[in-house]
N, C-alpha and C positions, 0 to 999 in steps of 0.2 A: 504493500500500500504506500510505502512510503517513496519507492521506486517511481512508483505511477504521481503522486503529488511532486517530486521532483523534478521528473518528466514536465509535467502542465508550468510550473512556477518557472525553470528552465526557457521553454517556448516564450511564456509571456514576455520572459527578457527582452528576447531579439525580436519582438513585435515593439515592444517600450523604446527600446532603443532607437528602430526608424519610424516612431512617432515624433520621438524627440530632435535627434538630428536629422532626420530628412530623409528623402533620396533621389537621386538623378530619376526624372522621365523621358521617357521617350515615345514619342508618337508620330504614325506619317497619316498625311493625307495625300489620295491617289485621286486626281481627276482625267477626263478624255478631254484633252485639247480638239477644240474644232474651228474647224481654218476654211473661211467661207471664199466661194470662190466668186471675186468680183469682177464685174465686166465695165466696159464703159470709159467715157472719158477718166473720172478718178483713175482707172487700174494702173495708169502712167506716174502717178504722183506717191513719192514719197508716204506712207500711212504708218501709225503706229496702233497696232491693233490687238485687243486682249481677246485671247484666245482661251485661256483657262483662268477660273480662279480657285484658291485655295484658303477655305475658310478653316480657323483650326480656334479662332478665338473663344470655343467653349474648351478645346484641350490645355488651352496656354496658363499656366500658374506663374511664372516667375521670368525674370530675364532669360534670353537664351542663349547656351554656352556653345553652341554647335549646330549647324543644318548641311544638307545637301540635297542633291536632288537629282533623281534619273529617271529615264524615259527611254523612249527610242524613237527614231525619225528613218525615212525613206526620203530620195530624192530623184526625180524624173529626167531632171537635167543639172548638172554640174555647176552648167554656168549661172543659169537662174538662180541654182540657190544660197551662190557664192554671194549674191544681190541681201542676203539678209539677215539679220543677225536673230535674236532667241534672249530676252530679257524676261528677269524676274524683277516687280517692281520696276527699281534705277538699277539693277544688279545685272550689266551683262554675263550670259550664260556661255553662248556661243555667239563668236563672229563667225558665218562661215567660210566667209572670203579668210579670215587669219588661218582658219583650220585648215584648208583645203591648201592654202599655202606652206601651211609648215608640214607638209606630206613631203617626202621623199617620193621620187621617181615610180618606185615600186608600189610603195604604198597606195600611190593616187591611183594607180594602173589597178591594183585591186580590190580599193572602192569603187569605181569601177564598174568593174564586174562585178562585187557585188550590187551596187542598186541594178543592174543590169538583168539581176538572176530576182530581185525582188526583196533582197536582205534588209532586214530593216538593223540601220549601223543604234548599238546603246552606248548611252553617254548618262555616266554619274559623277555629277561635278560637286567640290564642297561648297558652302560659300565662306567667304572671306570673314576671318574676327571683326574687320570694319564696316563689314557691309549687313552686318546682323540686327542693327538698329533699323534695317528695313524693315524689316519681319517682324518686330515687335509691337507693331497695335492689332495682333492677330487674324490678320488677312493678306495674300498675295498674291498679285494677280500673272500672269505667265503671258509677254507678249510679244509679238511675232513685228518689226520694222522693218520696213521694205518697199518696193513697187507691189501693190496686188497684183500685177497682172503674174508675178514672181511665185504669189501664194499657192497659189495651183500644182504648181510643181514640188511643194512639200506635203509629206505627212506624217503625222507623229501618232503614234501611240498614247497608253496612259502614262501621263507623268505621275511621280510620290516624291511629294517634301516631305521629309523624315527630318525634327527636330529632336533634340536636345534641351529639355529644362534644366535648370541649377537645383542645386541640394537649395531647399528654402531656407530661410535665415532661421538662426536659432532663435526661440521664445527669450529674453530675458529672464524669465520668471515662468516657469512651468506652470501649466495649471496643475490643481491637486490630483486628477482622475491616473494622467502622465508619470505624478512623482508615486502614487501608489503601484502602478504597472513597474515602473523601474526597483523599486523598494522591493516587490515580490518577488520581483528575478533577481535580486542581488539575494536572496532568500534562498532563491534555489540553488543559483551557484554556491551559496556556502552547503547546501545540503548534501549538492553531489562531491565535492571538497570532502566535509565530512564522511563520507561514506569510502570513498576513495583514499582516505589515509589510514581506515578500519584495514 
């Protein structure tokens, strides 16, 4: 019996304990980007256009210590979709003109082939320690700047921004429910102590 009240008072510790100090969250939100396809005088001009958004502001608790984000994209033509870049918020994602430049010879030659065979290329990017105070009033939107007539010839998959909360700040002053949770488990560990120098 006393084995088994050790056991519970034990548990309750390290429940007490990440009451009290906290602990990291982590949570993604997965949306389908949709990229309409526009015709017409505009499709020549410059647009910046939101294509997904990502609402997470019922998961968000605290500042955020980390994000990234991946998806996957197809491309019809090379050159078109060099014309566009892939923003989160102000947060460029992807330039594709830089990407498709910083390819070695080889490499371009088998992307390629692949969009050729239908491959859709994945891209998991982090984001930046300074560019996290984007993300923090709990929504971000995913959008596509470019020519529209350019749009067309992309397409993405479901994207996932997968964040990172902080350990929450510690209480100054525990409530009592807390200090009794902690006081039991420091109960048990002397229990199992006790039992373990028998």
């Amino acid at each position: 019996m006393k084995k088994i009240f050790c056991s519970i008072l034990f548990m309750v510790f390290f429940f007490s304990v990440q009451v009290t100090f906290g602990n990291s969250i982590t949570f993604s939100v997965t949306e389908t980007p949709y990229i309409p396809n526009i015709t017409g005088k505009g499709s020549n001009k410059p647009q910046e256009l939101q294509i997904a958004n990502f609402n997470y502001n019922q998961l968000l608790k605290g500042d955020i210590t980390s994000a990234s984000i991946e998806g996957q994209w197809w491309g019809k033509s090379i050159g078109s979709i060099s014309k566009l870049d892939l923003y989160l918020d102000n947060i460029l994602l992807i330039d594709f003109d830089q990407y498709i430049k910083g390819l070695s010879r080889s490499e371009k030659k088998a992307l390629k082939v692949a969009l050729r065979h239908g491959e859709m290329i994945q891209f998991d990017i982090p984001i930046d320690q300074d560019d996290l105070a984007d993300l923090a009033d709990g929504q971000a939107d995913l959008k596509l700047v470019g020519k529209p007539k350019s749009f067309k010839n992309l397409r993405m998959e479901d994207a996932t921004l997968t964040i990172i909360d902080p350990v929450p700040p510690i209480q100054p002053v525990p409530e009592p429910a807390t200090l009794l949770l902690l006081g039991s488990g420091l109960v048990g560990l002397w229990g199992f102590r006790k039992k373990f120098r028998k």
